[in-house]
C-alpha positions in Angstrom: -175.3 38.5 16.2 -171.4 38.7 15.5 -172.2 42.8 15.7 -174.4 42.6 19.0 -171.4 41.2 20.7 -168.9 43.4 19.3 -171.1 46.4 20.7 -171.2 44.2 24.0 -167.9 43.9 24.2 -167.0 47.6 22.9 -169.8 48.5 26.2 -168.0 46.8 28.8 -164.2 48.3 27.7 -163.6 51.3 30.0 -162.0 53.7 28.2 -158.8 55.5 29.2 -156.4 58.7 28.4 -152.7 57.9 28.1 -150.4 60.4 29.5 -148.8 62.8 27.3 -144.9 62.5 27.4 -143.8 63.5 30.5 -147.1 64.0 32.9 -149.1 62.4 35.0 -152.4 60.4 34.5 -155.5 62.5 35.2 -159.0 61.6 35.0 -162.0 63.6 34.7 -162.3 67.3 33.2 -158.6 67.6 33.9 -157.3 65.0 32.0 -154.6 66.0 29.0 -156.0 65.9 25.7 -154.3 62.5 24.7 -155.4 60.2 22.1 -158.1 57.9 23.0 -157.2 53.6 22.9 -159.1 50.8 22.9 -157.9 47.5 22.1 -154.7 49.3 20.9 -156.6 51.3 18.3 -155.8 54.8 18.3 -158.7 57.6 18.4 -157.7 61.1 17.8 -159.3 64.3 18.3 -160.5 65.7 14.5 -159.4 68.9 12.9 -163.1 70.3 13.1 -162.8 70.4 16.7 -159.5 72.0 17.3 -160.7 74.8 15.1 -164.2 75.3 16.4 -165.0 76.5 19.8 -168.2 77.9 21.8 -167.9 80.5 23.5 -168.6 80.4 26.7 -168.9 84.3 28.2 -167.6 88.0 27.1 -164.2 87.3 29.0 -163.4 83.6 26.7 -165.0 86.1 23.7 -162.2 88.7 24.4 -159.8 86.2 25.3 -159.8 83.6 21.8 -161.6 86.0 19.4 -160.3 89.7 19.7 -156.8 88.9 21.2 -156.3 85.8 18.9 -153.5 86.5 16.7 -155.5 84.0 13.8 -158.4 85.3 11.9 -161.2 84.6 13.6 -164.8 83.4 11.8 -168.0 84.1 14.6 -171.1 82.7 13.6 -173.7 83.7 15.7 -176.6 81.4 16.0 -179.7 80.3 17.9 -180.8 77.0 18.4 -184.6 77.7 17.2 -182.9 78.7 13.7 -183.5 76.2 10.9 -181.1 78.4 8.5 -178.3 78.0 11.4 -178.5 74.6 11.2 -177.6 74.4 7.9 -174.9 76.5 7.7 -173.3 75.8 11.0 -172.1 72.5 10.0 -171.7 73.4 6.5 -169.2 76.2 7.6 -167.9 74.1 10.4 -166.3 72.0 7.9 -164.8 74.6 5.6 -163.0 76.1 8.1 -161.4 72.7 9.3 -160.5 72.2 5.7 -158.4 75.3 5.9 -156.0 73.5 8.7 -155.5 75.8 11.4 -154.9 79.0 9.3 -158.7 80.4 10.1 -160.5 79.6 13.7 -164.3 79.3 13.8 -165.8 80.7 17.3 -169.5 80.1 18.0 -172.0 82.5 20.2 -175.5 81.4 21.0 -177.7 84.6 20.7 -180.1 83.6 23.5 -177.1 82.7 25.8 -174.9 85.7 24.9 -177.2 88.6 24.0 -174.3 91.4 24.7 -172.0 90.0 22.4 -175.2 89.8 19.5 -175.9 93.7 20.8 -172.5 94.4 20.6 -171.7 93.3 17.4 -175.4 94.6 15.9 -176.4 91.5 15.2 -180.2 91.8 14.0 -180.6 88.3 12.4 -179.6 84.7 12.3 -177.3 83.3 10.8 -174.7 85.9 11.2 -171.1 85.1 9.9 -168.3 87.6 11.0 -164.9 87.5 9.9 -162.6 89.3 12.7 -158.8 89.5 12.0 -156.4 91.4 14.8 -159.6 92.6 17.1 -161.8 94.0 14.0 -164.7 93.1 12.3 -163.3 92.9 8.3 -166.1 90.9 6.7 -169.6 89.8 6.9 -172.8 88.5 6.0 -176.1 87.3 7.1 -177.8 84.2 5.8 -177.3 81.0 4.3 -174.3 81.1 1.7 -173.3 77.5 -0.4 -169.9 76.0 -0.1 -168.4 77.8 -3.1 -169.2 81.2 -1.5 -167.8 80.0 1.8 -164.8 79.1 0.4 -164.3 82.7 -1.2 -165.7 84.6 2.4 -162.4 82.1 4.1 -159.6 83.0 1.0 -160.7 86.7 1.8 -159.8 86.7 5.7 -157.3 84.2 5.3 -155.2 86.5 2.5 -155.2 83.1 0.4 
């Protein structure tokens, strides 16, 4: 009962976005990328998704994968992939463990087949490792933590 109206009660809060220092309040898609409060708790936005991105066309490819001066992992997937499954989230964290030295980029194969062409991708799960605009490691497949962890030391020079 006590949990039923907590959730009630956690349902009827609105949420809201405080300003960062020095700007405005926004709402919407526009709003600045400020902690969330409710009831004065703090929310904040985890590691895993600062370092993980999808991208979203070949320009946002060029853009926060070649030009990025991080090393870059890609993991090209498909949503139809049991294997991807697996190893997205499994690499997902990994990468946020290595805080902010290594940036892990996502491409949908069915959504972006250019970028799969491009980068002769011929089967899922496919992990590039791209440092300064180049391709310097990869493999297909699904690989445990341990060999993760190695693939991320490699790029990262660690």
């Amino acid at each position: 009962m006590a949990q039923r109206l907590a959730f009630r009660r956690l349902l009827s809060l609105t949420l809201r976005t405080l300003p960062l220092q020095g700007q405005r309040m926004l709402f919407g898609p526009l709003a600045p990328r400020a902690p969330l409060v409710l009831h004065g708790k703090t929310f904040g936005i985890s590691a895993s998704c600062r370092s993980t991105f999808n991208v979203q066309d070949g320009s946002d490819f060029q853009d926060r994968v070649v030009n990025n001066p991080k090393p870059v992992v890609v993991d090209f997937h498909a949503q139809w992939c049991g294997p991807c499954k697996i190893l997205g989230p499994r690499l997902e964290k990994m990468v946020a463990k290595q805080e902010g030295k290594v940036l892990m980029a996502k491409v949908d194969i069915d959504d972006h087949t250019d970028l799969a062409i491009e980068y002769e991708v011929s089967a899922v799960p496919t992990v590039l490792a791209m440092k300064n605009g180049d391709v310097v490691d990869k493999f297909v497949g699904i690989k445990d933590e341990d060999q993760l962890e190695a693939f991320l030391k490699k790029l990262i020079g660690a």
